[in-house]
C-alpha positions as CSV (number, residue, x, y, z in Angstrom):
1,X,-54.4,-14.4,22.1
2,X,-52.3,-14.8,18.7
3,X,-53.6,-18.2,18.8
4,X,-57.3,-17.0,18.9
5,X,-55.8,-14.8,16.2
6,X,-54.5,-17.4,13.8
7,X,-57.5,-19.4,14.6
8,X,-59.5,-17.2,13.2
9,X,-57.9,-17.0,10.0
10,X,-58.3,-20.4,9.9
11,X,-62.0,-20.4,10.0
12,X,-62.2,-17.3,8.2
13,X,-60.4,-19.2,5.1
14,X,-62.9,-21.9,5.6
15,X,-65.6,-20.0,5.9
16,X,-64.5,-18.8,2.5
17,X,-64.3,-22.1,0.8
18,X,-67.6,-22.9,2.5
19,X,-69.4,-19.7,0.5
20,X,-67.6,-20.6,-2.7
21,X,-68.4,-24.3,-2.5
22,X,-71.8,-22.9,-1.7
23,X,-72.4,-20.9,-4.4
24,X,-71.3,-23.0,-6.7
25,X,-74.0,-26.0,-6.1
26,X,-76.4,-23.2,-6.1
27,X,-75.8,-22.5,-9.7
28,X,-75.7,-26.3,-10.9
29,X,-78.8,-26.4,-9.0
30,X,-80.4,-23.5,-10.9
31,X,-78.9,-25.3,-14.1
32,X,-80.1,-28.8,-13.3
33,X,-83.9,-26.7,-12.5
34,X,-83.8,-24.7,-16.3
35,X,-83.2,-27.3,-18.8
36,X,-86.1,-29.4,-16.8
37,X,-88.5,-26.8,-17.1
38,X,-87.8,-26.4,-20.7
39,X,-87.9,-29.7,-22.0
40,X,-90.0,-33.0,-22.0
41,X,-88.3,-35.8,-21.1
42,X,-89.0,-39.5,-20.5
43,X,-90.0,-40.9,-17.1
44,X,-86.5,-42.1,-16.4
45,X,-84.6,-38.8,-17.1
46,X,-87.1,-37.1,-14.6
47,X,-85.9,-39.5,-11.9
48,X,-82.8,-39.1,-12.8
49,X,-83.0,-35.5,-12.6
50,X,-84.9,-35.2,-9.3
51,X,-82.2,-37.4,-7.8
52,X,-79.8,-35.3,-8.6
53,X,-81.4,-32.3,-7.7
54,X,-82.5,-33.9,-4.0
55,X,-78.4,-34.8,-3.8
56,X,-77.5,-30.9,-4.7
57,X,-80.0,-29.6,-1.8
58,X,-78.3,-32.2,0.8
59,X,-74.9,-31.2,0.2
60,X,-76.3,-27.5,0.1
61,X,-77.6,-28.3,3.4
62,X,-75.0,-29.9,4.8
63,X,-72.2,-26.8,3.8
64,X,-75.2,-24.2,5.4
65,X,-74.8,-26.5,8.6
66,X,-71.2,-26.5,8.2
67,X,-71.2,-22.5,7.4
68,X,-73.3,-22.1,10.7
69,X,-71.0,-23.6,12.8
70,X,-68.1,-22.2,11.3
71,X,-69.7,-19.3,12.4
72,X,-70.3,-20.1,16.0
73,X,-66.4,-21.2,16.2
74,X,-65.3,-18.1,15.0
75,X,-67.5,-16.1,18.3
76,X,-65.8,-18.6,20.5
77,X,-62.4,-17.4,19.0
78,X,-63.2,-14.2,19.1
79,X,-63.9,-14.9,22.9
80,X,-61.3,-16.3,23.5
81,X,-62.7,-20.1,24.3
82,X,-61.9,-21.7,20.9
83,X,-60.6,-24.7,21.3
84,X,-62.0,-25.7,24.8
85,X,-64.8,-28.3,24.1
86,X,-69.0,-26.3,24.9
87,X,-69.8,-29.5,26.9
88,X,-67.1,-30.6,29.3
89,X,-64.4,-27.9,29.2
90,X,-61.8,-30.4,27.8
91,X,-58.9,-29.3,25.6
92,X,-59.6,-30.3,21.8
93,X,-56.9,-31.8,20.2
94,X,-55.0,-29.8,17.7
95,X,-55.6,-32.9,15.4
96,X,-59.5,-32.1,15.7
97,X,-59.4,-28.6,15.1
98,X,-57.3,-29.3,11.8
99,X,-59.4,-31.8,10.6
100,X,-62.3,-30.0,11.7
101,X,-61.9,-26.1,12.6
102,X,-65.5,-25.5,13.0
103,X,-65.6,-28.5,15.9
104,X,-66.6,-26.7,19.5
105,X,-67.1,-30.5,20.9
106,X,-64.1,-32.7,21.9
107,X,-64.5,-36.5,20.2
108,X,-66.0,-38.0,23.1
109,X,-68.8,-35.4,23.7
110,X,-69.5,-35.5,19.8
111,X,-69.8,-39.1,20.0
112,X,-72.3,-39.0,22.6
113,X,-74.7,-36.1,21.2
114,X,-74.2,-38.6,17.9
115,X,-75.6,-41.5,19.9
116,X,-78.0,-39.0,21.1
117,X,-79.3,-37.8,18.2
118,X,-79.2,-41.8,16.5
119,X,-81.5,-43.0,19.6
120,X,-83.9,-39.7,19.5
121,X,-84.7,-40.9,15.8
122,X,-84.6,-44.0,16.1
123,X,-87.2,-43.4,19.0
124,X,-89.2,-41.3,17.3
125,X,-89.4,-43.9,14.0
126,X,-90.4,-46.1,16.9
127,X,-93.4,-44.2,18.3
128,X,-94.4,-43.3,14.9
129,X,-94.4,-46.8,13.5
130,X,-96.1,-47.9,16.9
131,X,-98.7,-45.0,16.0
132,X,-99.6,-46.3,12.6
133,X,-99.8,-49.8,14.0
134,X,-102.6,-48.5,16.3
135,X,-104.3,-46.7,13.6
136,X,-104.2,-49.4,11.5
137,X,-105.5,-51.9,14.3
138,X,-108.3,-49.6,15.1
139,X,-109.1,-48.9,12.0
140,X,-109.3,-53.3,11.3
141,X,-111.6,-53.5,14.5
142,X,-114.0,-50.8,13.1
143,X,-114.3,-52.6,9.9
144,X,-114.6,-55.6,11.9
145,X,-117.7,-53.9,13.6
146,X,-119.1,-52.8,10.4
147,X,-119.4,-56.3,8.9
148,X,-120.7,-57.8,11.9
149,X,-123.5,-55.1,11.6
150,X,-124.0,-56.4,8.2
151,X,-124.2,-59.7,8.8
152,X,-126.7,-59.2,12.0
153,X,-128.9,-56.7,9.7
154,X,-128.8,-59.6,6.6
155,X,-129.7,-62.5,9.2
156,X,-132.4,-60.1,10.5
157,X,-133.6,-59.7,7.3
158,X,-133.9,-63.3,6.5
């Protein structure tokens, strides 16, 4: 149990650094947003500023997806199953959970949910490129049709 124990003050302390991290790219966020809306800038500082502001939110997401799972790992302590990976009951590594307290997945079972997740996007860019294709196809056959109506009604004309 002391190990559950000093686990969670682990995860407690980086839960901490998660909510200051946090709250500090929410303020430069909320600066980056004020001077914007107060001044009239060129084209290229507007990119410039949106760029920066898109790279704020993704690290903002990223430490809220980070804060989540510290979260979770810090039940599982609490239960006494930090430490044991969620997927195949393996010991993690005390390598992994120092590098990465929040982990609840051994390295093998992250790798596969990685590989998972690549090939369920990658799938899904498939499907929705094969989509447009489709669309676009049909879409070439109906104007197709329409021209060959044309012609037919100007030859019918004639």
């Amino acid at each position: 149990m002391a190990k559950q124990t000093e686990a969670i003050e682990v995860l407690e302390k980086a839960r901490e650094r998660t909510l200051t991290e946090l709250a500090r790219l929410r303020e430069q966020l909320q600066e980056e947003i004020e001077p914007a809306s107060a001044t009239d800038d060129d084209s290229a500082d507007v990119a410039a500023d949106i760029y920066e502001r898109g790279k704020i939110l993704s690290l903002i997401q990223n430490l809220e997806g980070k804060l989540h799972a510290i979260d979770h790992a810090i039940e599982l302590a609490q239960e006494g199953r930090y430490g044991i990976c969620e997927k195949c009951g393996a010991v993690i590594p005390p390598e992994r959970l120092e590098i990465m307290p929040e982990t609840t997945l051994c390295v093998k079972c992250a790798s596969e949910r990685e590989q998972g997740i690549r090939r369920s996007l990658l799938n899904a860019a498939y499907t929705e490129t094969t989509r447009r294709s489709r669309r676009f196809e049909e879409e070439e056959e109906v104007e197709e049709e329409e021209d060959e109506e044309e012609e037919e009604a100007l030859d019918y004309d004639e």
